[in-house]
N, C-alpha and C positions, 0 to 999 in steps of 0.2 A: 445380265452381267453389268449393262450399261448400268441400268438402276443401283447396282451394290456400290458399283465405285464411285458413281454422286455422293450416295450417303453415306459410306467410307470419308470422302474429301470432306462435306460436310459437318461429321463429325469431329474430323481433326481441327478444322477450320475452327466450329465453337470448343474444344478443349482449348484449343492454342488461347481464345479469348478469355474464357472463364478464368485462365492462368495466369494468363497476365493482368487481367483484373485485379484476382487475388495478390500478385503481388507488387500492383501498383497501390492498391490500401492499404490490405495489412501487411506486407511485410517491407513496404516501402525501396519497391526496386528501383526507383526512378528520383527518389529522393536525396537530396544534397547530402556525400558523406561527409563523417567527421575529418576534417584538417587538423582539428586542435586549435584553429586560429578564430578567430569572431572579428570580424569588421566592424570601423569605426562607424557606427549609430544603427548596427545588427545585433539581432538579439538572435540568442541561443535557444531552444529547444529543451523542455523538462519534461517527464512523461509519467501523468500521475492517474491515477484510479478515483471514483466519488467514494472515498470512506475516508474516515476520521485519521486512519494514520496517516494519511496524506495532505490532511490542512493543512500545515505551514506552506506548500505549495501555493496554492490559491492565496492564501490570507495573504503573502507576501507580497504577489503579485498586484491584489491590489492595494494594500498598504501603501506600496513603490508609488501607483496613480495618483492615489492621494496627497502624498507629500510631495513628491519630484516629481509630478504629472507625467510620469509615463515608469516603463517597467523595464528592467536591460533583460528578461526573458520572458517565453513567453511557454505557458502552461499549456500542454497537450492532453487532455484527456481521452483515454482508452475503453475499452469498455470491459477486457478482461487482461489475465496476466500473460497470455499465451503472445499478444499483440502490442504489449508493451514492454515485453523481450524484444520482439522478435525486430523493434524499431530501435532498440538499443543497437541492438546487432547490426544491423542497418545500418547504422549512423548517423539516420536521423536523428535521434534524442543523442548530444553525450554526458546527458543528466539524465538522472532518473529514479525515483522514488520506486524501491524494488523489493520484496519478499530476503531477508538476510540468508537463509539456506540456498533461496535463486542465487544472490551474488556471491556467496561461497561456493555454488555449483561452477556455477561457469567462469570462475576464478580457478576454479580445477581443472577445468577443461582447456584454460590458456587463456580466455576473454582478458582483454587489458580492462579490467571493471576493475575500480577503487572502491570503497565504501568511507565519507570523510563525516556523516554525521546520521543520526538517529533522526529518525522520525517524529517520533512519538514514546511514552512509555506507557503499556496496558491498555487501555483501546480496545478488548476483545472479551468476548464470552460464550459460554454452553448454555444454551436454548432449550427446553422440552416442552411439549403442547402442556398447557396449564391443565389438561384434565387428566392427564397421567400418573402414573403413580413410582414414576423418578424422581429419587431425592436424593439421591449419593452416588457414588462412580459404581456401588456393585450394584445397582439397578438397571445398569446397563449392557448387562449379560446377555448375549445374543441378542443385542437391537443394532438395528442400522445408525451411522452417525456421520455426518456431513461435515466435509471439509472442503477448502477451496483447490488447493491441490496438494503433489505431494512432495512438492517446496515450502509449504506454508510453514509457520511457526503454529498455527493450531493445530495441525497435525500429531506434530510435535507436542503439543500441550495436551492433547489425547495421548501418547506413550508415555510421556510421565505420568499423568495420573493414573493409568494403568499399571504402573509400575507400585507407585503407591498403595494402591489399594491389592493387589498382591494377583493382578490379572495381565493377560498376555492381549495381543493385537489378535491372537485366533479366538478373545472371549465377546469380540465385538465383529459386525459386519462394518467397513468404513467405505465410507463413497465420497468420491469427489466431485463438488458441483459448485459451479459458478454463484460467488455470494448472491447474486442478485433474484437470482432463481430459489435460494434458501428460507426464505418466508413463505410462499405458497408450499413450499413442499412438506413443512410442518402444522400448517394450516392444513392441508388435506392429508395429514399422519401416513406422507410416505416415506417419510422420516421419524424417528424418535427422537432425534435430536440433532442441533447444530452446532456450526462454529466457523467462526469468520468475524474481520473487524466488522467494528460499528461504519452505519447505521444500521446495518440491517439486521441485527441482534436486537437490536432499540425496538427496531418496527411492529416487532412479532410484540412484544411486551407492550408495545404504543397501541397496536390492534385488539389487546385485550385476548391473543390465545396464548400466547408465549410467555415461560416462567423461569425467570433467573433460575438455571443449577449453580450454576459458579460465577462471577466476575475473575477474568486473570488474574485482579488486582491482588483477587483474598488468594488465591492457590498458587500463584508465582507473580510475585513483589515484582514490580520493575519491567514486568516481560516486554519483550521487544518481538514487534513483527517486521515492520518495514524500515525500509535505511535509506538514506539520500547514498546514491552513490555517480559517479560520474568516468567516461573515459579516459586512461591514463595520458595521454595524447593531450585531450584539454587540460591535467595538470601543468604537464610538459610545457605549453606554450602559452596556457592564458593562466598563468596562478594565482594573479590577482583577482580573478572575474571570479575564480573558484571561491578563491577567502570572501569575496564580497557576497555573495552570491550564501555561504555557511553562515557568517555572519548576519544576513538577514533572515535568514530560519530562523537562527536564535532568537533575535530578538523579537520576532514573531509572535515566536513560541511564546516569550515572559509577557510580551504583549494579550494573548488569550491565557493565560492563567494567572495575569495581574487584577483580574477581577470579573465577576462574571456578565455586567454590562458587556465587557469586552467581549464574552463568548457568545451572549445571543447575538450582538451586533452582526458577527463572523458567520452565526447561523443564519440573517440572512443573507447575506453580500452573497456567501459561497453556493448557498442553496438556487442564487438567482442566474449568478452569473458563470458559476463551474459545475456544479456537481448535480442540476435541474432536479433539485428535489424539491420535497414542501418544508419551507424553515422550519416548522415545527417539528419535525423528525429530528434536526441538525441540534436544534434547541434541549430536544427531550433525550438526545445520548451525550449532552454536555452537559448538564444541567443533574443530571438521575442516577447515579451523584455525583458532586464537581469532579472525584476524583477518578472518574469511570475511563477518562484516556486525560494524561497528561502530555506537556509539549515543555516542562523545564529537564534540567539535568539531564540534556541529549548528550553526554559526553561517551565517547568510544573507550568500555571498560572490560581489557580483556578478559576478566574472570565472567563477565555477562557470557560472551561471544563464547567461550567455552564450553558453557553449559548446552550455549545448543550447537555447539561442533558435537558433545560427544550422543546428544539426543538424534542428530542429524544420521550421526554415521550409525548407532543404532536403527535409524531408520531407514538405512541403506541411500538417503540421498546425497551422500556426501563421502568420501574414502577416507584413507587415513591422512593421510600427507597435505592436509589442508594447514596452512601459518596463517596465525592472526594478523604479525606483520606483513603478510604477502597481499590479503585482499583487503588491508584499511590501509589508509593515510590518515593517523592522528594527527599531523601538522596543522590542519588547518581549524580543530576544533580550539573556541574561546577559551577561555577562562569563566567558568558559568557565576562567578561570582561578580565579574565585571561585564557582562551584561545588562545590559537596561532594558525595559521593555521601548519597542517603536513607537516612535512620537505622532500616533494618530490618535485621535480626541473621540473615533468613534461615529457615529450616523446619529445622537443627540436628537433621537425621536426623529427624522428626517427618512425621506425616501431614500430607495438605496439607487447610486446612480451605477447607471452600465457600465460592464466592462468594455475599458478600451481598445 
């Protein structure tokens, strides 16, 4: 008996650890929450993911280095979306680059989540192993197909086409799996097919198994996956840091699609110093073709957001009683015609220096 209740104690002793563990990393129990307020020469907290809708993140931060020698935030990278919720929630991040049906979700459920500017536009695609004999949406008749989860907008970009092609969610098997894990898994055909932002749509295609089915670009104009959004708290007290803060996305953005110098350049800085990939990945899903993820015309357009409100609640992630006015703040978006691109000249054949 003496023995059981050692290893009873034991036992409690390491869950009690392994828990707390857990929620001193990923879910940040122990981490500073949101005030709303930012201290004079403190930087704030962003929480972004390595793919393509998320570069204005990085790119900014070191643009800011460059010019002003230093950053007023500072770039958190995560490694999935479950852990860069669950730091929003936290209060760690009350920025953060986030899935648009996520911050419509939990804008339902009460979260004081804003959403004040896009990401990105299109940035994503469906994948199949280049020896397949998938060439259209009805080829996907009882195959399996990968998505990131079931907040994504690719999700979502699978029920519309489905819809289009005059097929149901029962004519396909769909799984959800961590983008990163999405190239091997079409590499060894335990998938038929993928989808998830770039790069890793790029990689399969870079590695020579993987065959463009669709770009977003060609099958929904414009699509939107990810959104800059922020907690309503940090509007409330810091709304200047917010507008500055929007306003350097933008200009970012015009900055990598004022020319493509500018985009390799971003392909490596980011690959080095945020997102540890090999430039040449970052390079080949900018670059193949310029227009494969755009970063102008981030403006918050509610006929967009509707489209995947009514995809969303079709696909039971979202209810009825969702307002576009309730989880954006248009205020803080520019004027995209009065936008300039950021006044950096670029790495002009030079090393790329560290982030600081």
């Amino acid at each position: 008996m003496k023995l059981i209740g050692t290893t009873f104690v034991c036992g409690l002793l390491w869950l009690g650890l392994i828990t707390t563990m857990h929620g001193s990393l990923n879910l940040k129990w122990f981490a500073p929450k949101v005030t709303g307020k930012v201290g004079e020469g403190d930087k704030f907290r962003i929480g972004f993911l390595p793919v393509t809708c998320h570069l204005t993140c990085p790119v900014t931060d070191f643009i800011n280095q460059q010019i002003e020698g230093q950053s007023s935030f500072e770039p958190v990278r995560f490694s999935g979306w479950p852990e860069l919720k669950e730091a929003f929630l936290s209060g760690y991040t009350p920025a953060t680059f986030i899935l648009a049906p996520m911050a419509m979700a939990l804008r339902e459920q009460g979260v004081p989540i804003k959403v004040v500017y896009l990401g990105h536009r299109d940035g994503s695609a469906v994948m199949v192993h280049k020896d397949s004999k998938i060439y259209r949406m009805e080829d996907l008749r009882g195959k399996r197909i990968a998505v990131p989860n079931r907040y994504s907008n690719q999700r979502l970009l699978v029920f519309r086409a489905l819809k289009q092609a005059n097929m149901t969610i029962k004519d396909i098997e769909m799984v959800e799996m961590p983008p990163p894990d999405m190239p091997a898994a079409l590499y060894s055909k335990a998938v038929d097919a993928i989808s998830s932002g770039e790069p890793f749509m790029g990689q399969t295609e870079l590695d020579g198994y993987g065959r463009v089915l669709w770009l977003t670009k060609d099958v929904w104009p414009n699509f939107i996956s990810c959104v800059l959004a922020v907690h309503e708290d940090f509007i409330k007290n810091e709304r200047p840091t917010v507008q500055r803060l929007v306003d350097g996305i933008a200009s970012s953005g015009k900055w990598l699609d004022h020319t493509m110098d500018n985009r390799m350049d971003a392909a490596k800085f980011v690959a080095k110093n945020y997102y540890n990939q090999h430039p040449r990945l970052l390079e080949f899903v900018l670059s193949k073709p310029p227009d494969r993820v755009k970063y102008t015309n981030l403006a918050l357009r509610k006929a967009d957001f509707e489209e995947i409100e009514e995809l969303a609640i079709e696909a039971g992630v979202i209810q009825k009683d969702v307002v576009f006015e309730d989880y954006t703040d248009a205020s803080f978006v520019p004027d995209d015609a009065l936008v300039k691109p950021a006044a950096y000249e670029g790495l002009k054949g030079g090393e790329v220096p560290p982030r600081k």
